[in-house]
Chimera marker file (.cmm) of the C-alpha trace (Angstrom):
<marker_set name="trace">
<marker id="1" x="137.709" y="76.783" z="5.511" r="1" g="1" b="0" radius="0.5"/>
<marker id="2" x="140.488" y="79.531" z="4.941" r="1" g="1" b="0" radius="0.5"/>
<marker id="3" x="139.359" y="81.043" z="8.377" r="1" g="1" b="0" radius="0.5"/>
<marker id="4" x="139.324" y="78.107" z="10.051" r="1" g="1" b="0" radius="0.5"/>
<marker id="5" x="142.741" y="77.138" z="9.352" r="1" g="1" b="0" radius="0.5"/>
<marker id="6" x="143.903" y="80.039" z="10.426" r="1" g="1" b="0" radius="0.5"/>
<marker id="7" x="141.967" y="79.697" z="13.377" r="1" g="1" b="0" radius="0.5"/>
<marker id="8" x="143.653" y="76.710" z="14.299" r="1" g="1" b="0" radius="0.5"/>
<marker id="9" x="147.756" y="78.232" z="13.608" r="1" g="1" b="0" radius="0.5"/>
<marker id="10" x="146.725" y="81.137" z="15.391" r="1" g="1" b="0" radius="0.5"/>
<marker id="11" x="145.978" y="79.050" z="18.553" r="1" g="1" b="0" radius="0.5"/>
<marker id="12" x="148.793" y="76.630" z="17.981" r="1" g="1" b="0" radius="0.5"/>
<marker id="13" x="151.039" y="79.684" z="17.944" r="1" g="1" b="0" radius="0.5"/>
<marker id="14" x="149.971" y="80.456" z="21.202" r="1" g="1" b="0" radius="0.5"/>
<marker id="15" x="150.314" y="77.508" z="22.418" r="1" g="1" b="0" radius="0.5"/>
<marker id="16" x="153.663" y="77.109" z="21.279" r="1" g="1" b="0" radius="0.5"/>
<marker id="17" x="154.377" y="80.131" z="23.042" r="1" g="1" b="0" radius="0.5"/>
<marker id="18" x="153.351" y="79.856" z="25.754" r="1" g="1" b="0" radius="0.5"/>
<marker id="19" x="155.004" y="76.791" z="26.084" r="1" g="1" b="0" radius="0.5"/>
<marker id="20" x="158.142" y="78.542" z="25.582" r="1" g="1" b="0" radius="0.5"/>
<marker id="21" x="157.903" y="80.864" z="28.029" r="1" g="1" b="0" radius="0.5"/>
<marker id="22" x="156.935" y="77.703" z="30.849" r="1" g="1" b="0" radius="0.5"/>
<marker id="23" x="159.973" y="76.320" z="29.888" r="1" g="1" b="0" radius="0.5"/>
<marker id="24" x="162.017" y="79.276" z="30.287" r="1" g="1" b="0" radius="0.5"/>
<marker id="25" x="160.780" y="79.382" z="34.002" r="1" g="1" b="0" radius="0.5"/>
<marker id="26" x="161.484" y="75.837" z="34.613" r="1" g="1" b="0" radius="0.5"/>
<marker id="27" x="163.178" y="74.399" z="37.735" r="1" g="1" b="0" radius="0.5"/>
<marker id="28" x="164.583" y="70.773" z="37.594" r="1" g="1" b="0" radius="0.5"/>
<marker id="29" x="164.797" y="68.534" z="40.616" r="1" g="1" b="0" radius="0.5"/>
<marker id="30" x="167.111" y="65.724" z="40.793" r="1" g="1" b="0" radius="0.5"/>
<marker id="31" x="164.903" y="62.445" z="41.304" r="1" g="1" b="0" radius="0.5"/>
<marker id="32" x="167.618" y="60.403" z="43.416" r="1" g="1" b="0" radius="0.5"/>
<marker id="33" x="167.766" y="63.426" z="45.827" r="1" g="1" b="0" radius="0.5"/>
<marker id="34" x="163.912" y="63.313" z="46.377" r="1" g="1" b="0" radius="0.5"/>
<marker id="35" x="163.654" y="62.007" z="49.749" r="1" g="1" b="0" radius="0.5"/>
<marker id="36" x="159.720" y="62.052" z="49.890" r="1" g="1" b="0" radius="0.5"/>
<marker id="37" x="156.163" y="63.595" z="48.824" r="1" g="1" b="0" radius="0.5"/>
<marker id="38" x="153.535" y="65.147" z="50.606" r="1" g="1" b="0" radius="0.5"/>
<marker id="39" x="149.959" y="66.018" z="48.407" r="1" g="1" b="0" radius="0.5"/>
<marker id="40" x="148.050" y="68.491" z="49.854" r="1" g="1" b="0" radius="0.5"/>
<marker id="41" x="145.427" y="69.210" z="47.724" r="1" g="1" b="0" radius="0.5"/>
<marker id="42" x="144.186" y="68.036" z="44.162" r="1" g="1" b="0" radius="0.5"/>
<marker id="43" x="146.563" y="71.025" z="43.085" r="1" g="1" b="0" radius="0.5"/>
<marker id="44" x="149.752" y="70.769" z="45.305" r="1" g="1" b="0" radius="0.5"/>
<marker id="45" x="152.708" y="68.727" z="46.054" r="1" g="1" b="0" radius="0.5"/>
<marker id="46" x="155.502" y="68.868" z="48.335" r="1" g="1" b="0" radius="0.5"/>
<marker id="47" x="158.707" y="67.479" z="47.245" r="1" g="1" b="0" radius="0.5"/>
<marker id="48" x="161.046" y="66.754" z="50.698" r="1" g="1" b="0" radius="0.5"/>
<marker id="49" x="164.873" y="66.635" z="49.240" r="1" g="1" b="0" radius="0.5"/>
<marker id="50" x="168.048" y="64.824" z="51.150" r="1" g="1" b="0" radius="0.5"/>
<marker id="51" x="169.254" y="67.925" z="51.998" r="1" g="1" b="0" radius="0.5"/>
<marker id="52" x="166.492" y="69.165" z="53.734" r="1" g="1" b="0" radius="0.5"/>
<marker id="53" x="165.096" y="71.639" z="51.033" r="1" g="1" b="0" radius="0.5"/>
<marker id="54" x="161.743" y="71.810" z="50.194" r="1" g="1" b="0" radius="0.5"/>
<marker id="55" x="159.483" y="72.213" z="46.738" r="1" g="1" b="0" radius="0.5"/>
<marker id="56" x="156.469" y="73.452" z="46.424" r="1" g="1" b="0" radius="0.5"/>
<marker id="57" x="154.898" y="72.176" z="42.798" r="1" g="1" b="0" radius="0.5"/>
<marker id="58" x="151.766" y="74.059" z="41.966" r="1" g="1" b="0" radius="0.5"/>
<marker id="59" x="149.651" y="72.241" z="39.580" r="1" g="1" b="0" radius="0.5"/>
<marker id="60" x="148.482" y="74.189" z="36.596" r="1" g="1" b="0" radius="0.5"/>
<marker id="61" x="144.865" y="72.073" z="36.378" r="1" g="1" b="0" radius="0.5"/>
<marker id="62" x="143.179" y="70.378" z="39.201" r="1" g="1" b="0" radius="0.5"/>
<marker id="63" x="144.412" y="66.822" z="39.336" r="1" g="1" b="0" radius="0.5"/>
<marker id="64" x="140.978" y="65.111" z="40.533" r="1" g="1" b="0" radius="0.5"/>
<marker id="65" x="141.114" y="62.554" z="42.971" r="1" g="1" b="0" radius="0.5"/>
<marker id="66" x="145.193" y="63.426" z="43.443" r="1" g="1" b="0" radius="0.5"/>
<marker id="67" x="144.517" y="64.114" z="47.223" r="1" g="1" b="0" radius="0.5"/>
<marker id="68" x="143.238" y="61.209" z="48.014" r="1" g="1" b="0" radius="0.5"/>
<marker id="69" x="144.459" y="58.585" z="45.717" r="1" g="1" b="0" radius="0.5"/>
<marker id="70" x="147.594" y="56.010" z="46.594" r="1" g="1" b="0" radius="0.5"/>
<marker id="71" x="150.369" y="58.484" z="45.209" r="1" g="1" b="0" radius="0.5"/>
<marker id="72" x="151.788" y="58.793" z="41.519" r="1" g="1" b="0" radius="0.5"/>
<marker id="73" x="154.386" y="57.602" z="39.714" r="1" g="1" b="0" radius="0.5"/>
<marker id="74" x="155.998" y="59.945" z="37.271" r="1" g="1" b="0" radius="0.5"/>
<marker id="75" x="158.275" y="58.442" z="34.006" r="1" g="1" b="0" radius="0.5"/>
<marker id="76" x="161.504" y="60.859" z="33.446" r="1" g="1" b="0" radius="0.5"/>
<marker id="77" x="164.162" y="60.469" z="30.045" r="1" g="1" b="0" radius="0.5"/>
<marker id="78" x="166.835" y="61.625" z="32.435" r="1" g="1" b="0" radius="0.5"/>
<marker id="79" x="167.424" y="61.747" z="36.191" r="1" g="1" b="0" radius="0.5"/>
<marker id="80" x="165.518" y="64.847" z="36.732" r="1" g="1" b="0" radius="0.5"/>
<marker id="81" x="161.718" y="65.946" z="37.386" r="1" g="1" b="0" radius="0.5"/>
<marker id="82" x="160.904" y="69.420" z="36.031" r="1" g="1" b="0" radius="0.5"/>
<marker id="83" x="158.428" y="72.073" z="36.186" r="1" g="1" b="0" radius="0.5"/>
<marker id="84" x="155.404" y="73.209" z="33.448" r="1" g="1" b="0" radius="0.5"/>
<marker id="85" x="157.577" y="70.111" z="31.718" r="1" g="1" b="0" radius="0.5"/>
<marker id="86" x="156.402" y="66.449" z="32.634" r="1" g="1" b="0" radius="0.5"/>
<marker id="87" x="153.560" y="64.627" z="33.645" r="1" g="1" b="0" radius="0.5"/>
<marker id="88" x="152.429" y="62.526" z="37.140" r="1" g="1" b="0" radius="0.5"/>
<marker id="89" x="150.043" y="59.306" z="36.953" r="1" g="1" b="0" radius="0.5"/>
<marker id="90" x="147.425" y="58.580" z="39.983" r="1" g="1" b="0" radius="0.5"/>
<marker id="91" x="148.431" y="55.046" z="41.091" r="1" g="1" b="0" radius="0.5"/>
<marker id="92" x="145.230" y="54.136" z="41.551" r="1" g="1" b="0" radius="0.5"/>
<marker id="93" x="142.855" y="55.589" z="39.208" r="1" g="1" b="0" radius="0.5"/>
<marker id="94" x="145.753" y="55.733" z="36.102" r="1" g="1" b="0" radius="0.5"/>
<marker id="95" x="144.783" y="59.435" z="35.831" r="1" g="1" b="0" radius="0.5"/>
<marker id="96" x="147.662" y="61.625" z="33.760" r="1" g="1" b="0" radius="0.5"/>
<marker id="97" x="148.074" y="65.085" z="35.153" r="1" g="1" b="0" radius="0.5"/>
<marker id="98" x="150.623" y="68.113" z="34.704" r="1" g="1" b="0" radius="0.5"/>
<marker id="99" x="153.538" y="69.463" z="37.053" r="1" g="1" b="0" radius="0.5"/>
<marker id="100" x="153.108" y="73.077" z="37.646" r="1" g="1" b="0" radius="0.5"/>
<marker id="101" x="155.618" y="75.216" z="38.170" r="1" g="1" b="0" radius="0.5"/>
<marker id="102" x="158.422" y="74.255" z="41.125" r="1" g="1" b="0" radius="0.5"/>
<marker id="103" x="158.863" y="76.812" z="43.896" r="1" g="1" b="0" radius="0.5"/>
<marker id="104" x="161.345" y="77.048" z="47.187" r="1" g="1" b="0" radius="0.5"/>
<marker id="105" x="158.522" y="75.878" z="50.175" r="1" g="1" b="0" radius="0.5"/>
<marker id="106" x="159.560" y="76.521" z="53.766" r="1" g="1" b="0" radius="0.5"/>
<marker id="107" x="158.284" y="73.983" z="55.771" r="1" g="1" b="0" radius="0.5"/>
<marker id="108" x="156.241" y="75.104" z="58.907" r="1" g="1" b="0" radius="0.5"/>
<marker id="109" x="158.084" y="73.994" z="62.652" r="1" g="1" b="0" radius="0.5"/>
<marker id="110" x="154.724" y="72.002" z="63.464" r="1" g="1" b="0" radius="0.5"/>
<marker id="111" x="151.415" y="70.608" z="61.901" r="1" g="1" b="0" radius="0.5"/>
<marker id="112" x="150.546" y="68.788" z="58.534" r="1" g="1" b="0" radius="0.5"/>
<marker id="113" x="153.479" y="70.006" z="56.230" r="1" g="1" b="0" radius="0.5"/>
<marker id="114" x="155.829" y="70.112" z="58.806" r="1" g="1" b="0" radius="0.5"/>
<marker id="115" x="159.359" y="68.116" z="57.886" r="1" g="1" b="0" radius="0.5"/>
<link id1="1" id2="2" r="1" g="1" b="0" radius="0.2"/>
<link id1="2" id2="3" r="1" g="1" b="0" radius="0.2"/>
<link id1="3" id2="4" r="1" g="1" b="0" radius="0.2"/>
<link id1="4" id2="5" r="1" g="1" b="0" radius="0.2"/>
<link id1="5" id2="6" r="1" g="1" b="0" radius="0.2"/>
<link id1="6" id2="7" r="1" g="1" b="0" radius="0.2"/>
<link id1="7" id2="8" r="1" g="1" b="0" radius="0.2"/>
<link id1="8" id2="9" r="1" g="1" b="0" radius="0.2"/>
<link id1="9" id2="10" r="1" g="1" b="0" radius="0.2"/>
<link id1="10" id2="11" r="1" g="1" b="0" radius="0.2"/>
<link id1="11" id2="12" r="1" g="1" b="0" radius="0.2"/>
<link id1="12" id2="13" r="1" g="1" b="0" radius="0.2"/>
<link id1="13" id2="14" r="1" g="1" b="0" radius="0.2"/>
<link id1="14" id2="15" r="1" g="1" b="0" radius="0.2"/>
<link id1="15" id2="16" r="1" g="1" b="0" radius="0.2"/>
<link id1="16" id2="17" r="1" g="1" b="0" radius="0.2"/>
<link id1="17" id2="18" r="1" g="1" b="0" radius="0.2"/>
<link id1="18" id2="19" r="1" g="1" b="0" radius="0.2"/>
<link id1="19" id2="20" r="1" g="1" b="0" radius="0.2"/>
<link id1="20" id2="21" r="1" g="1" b="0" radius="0.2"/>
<link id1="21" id2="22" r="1" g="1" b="0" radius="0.2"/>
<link id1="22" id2="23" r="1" g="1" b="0" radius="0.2"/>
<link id1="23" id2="24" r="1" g="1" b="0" radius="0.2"/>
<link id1="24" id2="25" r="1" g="1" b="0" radius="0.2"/>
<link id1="25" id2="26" r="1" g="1" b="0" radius="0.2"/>
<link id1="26" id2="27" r="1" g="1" b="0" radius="0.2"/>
<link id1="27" id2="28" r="1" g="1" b="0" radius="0.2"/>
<link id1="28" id2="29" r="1" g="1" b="0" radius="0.2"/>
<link id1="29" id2="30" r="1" g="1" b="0" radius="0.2"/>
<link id1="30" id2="31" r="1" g="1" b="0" radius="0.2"/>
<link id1="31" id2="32" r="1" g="1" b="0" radius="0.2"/>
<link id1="32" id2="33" r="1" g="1" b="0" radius="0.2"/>
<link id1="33" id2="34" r="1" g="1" b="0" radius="0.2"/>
<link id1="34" id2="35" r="1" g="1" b="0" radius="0.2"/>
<link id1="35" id2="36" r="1" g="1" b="0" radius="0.2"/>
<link id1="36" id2="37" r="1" g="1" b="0" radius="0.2"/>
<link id1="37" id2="38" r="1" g="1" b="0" radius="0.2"/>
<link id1="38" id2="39" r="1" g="1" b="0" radius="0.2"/>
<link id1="39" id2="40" r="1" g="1" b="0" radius="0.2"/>
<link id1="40" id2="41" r="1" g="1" b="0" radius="0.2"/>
<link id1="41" id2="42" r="1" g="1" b="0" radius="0.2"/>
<link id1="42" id2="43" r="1" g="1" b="0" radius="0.2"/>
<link id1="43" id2="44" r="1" g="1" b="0" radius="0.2"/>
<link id1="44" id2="45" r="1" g="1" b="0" radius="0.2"/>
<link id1="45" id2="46" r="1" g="1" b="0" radius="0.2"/>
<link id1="46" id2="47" r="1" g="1" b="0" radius="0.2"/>
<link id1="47" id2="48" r="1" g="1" b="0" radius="0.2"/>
<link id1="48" id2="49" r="1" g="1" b="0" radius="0.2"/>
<link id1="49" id2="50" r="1" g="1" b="0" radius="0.2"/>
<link id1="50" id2="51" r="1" g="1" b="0" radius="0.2"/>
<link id1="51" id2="52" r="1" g="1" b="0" radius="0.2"/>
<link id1="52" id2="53" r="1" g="1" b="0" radius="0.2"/>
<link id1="53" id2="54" r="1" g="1" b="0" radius="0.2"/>
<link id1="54" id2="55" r="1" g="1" b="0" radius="0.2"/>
<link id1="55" id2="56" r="1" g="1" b="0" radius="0.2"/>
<link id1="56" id2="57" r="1" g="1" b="0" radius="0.2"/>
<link id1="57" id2="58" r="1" g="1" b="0" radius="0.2"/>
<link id1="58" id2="59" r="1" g="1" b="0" radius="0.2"/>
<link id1="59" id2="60" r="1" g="1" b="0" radius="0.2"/>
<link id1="60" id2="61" r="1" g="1" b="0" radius="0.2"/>
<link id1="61" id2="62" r="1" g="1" b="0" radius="0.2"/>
<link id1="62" id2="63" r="1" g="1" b="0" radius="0.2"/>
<link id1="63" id2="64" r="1" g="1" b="0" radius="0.2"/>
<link id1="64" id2="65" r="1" g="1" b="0" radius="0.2"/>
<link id1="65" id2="66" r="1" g="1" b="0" radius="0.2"/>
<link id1="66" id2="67" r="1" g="1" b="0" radius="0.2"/>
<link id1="67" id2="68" r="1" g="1" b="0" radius="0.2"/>
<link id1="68" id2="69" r="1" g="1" b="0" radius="0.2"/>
<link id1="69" id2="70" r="1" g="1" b="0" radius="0.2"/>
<link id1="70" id2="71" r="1" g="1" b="0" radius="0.2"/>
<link id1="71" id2="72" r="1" g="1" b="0" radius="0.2"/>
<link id1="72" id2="73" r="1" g="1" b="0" radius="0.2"/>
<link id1="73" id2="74" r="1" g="1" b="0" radius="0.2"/>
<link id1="74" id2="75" r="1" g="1" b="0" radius="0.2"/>
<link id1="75" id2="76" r="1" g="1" b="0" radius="0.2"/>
<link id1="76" id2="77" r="1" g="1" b="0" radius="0.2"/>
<link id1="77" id2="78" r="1" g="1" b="0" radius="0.2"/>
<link id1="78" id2="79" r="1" g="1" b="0" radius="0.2"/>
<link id1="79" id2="80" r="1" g="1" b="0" radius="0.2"/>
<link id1="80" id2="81" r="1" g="1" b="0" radius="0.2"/>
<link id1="81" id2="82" r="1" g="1" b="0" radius="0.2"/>
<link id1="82" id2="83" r="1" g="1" b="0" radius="0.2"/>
<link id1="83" id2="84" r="1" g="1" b="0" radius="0.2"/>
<link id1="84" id2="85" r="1" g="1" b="0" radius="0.2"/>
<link id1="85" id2="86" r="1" g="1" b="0" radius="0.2"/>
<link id1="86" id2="87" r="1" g="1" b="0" radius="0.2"/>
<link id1="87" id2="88" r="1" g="1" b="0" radius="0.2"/>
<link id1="88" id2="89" r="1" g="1" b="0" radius="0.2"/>
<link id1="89" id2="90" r="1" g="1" b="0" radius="0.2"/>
<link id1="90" id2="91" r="1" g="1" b="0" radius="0.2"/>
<link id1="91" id2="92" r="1" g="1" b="0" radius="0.2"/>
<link id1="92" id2="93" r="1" g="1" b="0" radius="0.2"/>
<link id1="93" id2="94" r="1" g="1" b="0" radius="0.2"/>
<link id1="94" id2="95" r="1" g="1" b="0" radius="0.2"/>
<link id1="95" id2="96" r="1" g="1" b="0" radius="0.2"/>
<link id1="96" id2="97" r="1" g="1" b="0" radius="0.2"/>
<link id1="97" id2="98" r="1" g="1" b="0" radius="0.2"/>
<link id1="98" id2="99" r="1" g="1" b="0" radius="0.2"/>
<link id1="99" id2="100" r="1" g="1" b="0" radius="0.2"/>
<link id1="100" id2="101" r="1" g="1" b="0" radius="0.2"/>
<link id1="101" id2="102" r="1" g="1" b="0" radius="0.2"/>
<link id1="102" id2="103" r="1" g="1" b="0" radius="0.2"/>
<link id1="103" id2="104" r="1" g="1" b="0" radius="0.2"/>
<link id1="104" id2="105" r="1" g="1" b="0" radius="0.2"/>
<link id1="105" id2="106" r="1" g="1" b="0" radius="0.2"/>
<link id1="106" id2="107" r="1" g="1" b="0" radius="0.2"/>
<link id1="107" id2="108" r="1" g="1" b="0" radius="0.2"/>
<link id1="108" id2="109" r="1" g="1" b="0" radius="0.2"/>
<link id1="109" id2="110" r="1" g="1" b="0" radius="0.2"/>
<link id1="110" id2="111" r="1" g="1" b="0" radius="0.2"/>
<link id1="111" id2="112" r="1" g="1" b="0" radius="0.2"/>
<link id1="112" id2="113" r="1" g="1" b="0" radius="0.2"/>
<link id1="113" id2="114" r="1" g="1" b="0" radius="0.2"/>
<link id1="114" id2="115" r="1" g="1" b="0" radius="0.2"/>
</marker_set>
């Protein structure tokens, strides 16, 4: 029992932890200066800003059926959306998955992820 125990604060420490250093990393976006979303894949999002700046959110997990579902809606305390910190729902299916971490994206002149 004594071993198991400390199994399970071992692994809490690292979880802890590593939740630390996530949010050490983290980048916020400002939700009124989203201007729109583009998912590419069950793992990434585009985020389209007002001022013509792109983010690239990389999904720690697959989100399954993210690609092709109806969007997501995402809940925030405050005005802003951050990385490794909050969570997306699938519209459609109610499915709860992770933001990854937030990086600068340069959109491409032409094709799918083009502004």
């Amino acid at each position: 029992m004594l071993k198991r125990l400390a199994f399970i604060a071992l692994a809490a420490a690292a979880c802890l932890s590593f939740t630390a250093a996530q949010a050490a990393e983290s980048v916020c976006l400002s939700t009124y200066q989203i201007d729109r979303t583009k998912i590419v894949d069950d793992s990434t999002i585009i985020f389209y800003m007002h001022n013509g700046k792109a983010w690239k959110n990389t999904l720690p997990y697959k989100c399954s059926g993210l690609k092709y579902s109806n969007g997501f809606s995402y809940s925030t305390p405050t005005d802003t959306i951050c990385s490794n910190l909050q969570t997306i729902k699938l519209i459609d299916r109610g499915t709860t998955c992770g933001l990854g971490a937030f990086t600068p994206f340069t959109p491409p002149a032409s094709g799918p992820l083009s502004n």
